[in-house]
Backbone as CSV, one residue per row, in Angstrom:
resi,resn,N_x,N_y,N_z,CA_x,CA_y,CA_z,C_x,C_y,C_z
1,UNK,-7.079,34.542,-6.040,-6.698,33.446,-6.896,-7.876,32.467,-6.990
2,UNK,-8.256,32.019,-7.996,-9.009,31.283,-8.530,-9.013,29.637,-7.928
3,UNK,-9.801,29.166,-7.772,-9.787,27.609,-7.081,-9.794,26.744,-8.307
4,UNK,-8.859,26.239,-8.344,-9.040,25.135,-9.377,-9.951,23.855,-9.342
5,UNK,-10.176,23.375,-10.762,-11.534,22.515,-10.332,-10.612,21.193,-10.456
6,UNK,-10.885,20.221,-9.775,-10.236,18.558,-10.242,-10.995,17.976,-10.999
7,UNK,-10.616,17.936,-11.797,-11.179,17.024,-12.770,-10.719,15.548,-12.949
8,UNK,-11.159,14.767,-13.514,-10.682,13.238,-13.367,-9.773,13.247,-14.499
9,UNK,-8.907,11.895,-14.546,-8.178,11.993,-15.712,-8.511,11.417,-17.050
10,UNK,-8.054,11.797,-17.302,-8.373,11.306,-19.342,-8.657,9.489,-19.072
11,UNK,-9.704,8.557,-19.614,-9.361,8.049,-19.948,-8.238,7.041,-20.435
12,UNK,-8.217,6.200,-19.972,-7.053,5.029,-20.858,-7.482,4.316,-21.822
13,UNK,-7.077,4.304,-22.974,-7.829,3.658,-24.345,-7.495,1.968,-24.161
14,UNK,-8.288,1.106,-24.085,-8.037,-0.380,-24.271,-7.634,-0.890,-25.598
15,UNK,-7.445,-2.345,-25.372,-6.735,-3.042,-26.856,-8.013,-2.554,-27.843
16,UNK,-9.448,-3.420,-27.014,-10.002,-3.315,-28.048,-10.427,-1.825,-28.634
17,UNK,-10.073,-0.772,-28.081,-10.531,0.467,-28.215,-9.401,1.458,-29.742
18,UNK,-8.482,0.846,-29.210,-7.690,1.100,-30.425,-7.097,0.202,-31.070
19,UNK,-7.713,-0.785,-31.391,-8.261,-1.248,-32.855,-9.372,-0.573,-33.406
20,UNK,-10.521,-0.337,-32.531,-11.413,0.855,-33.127,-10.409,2.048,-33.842
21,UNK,-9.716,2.480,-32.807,-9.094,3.614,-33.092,-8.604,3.626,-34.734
22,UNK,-8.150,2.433,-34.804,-7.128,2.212,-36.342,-8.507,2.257,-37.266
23,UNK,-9.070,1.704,-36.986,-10.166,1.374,-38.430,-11.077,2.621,-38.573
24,UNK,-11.464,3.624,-37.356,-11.724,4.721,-37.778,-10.874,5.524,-38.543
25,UNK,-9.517,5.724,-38.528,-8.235,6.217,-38.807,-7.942,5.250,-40.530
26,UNK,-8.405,4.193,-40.788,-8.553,3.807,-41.975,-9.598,4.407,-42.774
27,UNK,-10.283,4.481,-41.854,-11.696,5.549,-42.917,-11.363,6.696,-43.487
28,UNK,-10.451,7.504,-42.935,-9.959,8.488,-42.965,-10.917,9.855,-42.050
29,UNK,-11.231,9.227,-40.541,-11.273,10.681,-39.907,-10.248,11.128,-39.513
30,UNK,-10.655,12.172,-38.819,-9.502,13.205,-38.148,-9.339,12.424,-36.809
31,UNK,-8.165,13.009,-36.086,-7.831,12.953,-34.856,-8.691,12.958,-33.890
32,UNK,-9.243,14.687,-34.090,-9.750,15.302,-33.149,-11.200,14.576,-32.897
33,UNK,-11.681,14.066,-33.838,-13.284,13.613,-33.932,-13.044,12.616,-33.319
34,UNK,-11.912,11.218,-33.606,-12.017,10.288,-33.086,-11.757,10.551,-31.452
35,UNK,-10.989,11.478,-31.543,-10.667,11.581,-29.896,-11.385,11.965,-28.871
36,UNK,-12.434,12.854,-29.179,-13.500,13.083,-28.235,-14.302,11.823,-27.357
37,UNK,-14.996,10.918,-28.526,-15.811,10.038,-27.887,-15.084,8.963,-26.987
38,UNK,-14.119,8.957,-27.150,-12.892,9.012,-26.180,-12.386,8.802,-24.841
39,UNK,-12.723,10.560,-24.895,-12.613,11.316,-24.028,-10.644,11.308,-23.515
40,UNK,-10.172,11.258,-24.760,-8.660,11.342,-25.161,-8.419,12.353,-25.734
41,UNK,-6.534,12.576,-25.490,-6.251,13.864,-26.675,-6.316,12.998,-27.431
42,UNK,-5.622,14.155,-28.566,-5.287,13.487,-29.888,-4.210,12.803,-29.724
43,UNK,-2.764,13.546,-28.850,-1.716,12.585,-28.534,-1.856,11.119,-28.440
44,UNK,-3.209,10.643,-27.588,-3.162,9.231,-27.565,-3.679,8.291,-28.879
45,UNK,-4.292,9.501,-29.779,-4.501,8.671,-31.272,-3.504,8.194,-31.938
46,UNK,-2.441,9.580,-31.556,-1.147,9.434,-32.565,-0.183,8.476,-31.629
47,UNK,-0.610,7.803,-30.288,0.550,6.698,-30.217,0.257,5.623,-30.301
48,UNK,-1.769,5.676,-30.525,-2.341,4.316,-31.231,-1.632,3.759,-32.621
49,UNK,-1.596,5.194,-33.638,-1.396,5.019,-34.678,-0.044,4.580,-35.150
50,UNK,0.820,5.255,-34.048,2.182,5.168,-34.823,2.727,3.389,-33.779
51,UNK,2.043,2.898,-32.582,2.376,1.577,-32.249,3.088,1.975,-30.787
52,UNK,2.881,3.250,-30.501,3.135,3.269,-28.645,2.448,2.774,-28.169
53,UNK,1.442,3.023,-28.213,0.305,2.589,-27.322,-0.837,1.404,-28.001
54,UNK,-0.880,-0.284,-27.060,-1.196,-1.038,-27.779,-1.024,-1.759,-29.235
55,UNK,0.638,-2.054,-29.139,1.071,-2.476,-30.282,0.566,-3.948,-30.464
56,UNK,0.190,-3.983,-31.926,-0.722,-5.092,-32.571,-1.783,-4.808,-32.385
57,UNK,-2.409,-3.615,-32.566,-3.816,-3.349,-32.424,-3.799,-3.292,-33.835
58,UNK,-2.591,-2.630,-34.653,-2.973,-2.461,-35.756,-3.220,-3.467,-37.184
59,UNK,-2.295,-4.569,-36.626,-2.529,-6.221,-37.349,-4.160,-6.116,-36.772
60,UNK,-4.433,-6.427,-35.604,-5.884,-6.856,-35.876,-7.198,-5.924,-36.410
61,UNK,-6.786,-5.048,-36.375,-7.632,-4.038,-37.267,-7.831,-4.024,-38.721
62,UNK,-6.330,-5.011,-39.165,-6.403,-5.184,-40.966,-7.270,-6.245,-40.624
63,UNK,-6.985,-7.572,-39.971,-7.388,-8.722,-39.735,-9.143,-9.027,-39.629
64,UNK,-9.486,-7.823,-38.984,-11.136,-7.342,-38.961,-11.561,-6.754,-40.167
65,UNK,-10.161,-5.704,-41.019,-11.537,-5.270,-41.960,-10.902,-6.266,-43.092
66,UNK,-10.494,-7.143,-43.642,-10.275,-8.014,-44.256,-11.287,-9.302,-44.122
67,UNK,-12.326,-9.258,-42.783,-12.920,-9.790,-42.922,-14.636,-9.356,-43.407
68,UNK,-14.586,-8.320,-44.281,-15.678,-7.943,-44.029,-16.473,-8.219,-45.796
């Protein structure tokens, strides 16, 4: 039987990280691209996006590109 390796865990995305998250996701990339640099699944894009994870990231993400 094979030894498994430990690896560390994923990342936790911060406030300010997904507000990034949203305004890349306004540009219209993918999941998967945003999720790498990351070092997230995609699952945690889609609970940026839909307001699981860090709700009101997505008000300040209009709030930023409204200021531009």
């Amino acid at each position: 039987m094979a030894k498994a390796r430990h690896q560390p865990p994923c990342h936790r995305l911060t406030f300010e990280e997904a507000v990034q998250v949203h305004l890349r996701l306004m540009d219209g990339e993918i999941y998967s691209r945003i999720a790498a640099p990351f070092d997230v699944n995609q699952g945690r894009i889609a609970d940026v996006k839909f307001g699981r994870l860090h709700p009101g990231s997505y008000d300040e993400a209009i709030r930023r590109r409204s200021l531009r």
